[in-house]
Structures are given as structure tokens and as C-alpha cells.
C-alpha positions as CSV (number, residue, x, y, z in Angstrom):
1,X,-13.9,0.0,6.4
2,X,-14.0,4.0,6.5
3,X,-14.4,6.2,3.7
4,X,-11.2,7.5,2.5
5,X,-10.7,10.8,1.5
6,X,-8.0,12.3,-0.8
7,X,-6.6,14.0,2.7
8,X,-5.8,10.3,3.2
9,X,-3.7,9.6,0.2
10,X,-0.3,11.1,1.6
11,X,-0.5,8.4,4.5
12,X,-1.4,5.5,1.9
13,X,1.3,6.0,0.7
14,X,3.6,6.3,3.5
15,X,2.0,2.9,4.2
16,X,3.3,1.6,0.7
17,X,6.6,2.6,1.4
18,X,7.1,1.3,4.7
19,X,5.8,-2.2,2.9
20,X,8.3,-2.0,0.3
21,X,11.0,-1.2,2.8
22,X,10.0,-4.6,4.4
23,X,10.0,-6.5,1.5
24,X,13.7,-5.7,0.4
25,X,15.0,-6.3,4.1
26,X,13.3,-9.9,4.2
27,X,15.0,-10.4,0.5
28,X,18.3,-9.6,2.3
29,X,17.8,-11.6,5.6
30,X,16.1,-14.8,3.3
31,X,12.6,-14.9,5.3
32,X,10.3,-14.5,2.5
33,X,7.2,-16.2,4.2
34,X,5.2,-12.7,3.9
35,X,6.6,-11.4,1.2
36,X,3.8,-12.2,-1.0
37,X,0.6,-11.1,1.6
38,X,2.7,-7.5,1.4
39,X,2.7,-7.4,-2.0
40,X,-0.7,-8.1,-2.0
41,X,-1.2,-4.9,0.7
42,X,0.8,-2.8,-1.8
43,X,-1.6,-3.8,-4.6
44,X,-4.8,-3.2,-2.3
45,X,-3.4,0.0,-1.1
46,X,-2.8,1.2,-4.6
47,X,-6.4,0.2,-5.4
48,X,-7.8,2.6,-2.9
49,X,-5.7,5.6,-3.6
50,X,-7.2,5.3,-7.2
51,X,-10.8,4.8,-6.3
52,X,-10.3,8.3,-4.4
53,X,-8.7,9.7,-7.3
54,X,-11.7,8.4,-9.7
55,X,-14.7,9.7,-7.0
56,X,-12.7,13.3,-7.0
57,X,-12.9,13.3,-11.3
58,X,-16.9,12.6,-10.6
């Protein structure tokens, strides 16, 4: 994986909200099969956007 810098967080989080988008169209339209591997996306995303924000306070 490439090393992320905090350039890279606007786009992270783009990423999240095109994930969460997804997630409440497949609520609508009842296919929930990958609800939960986005979730878990969202949650790995978010975990990366606060590593960079943790090496930046260093």
C-alpha cells in the first residue's frame, strides 16, 4: 500500500461518502449482501485518515 499523505485526506473522504451513499441505496432497494464489507471500508478508511493526522502532530 502507498504512503498517504494529508494531501490525500480530501479524496478519503470523498471515498467515504460515495460508500455511505451506497449503503442507504441498497437499504432502499433490500440487497444488503455488502452492506457490511462497506462498513467495514468506511471504518478502514477512517483509520487511515487518522494515522495521517497522528504522523503530522509528530
Amino acid at each position: 500500500m502507498k504512503t498517504l499523505k494529508k494531501e490525500d485526506i480530501p479524496k478519503l473522504g470523498k471515498k467515504i461518502n460515495q460508500l455511505k451513499k451506497r449503503i442507504s441505496r441498497t437499504n432502499i432497494s433490500g440487497r444488503m449482501e455488502k452492506v457490511e464489507f462497506r462498513k467495514m471500508r468506511i471504518k478502514k478508511i477512517k483509520n487511515q485518515i487518522n494515522d495521517i493526522l497522528k504522523k503530522k502532530k509528530e
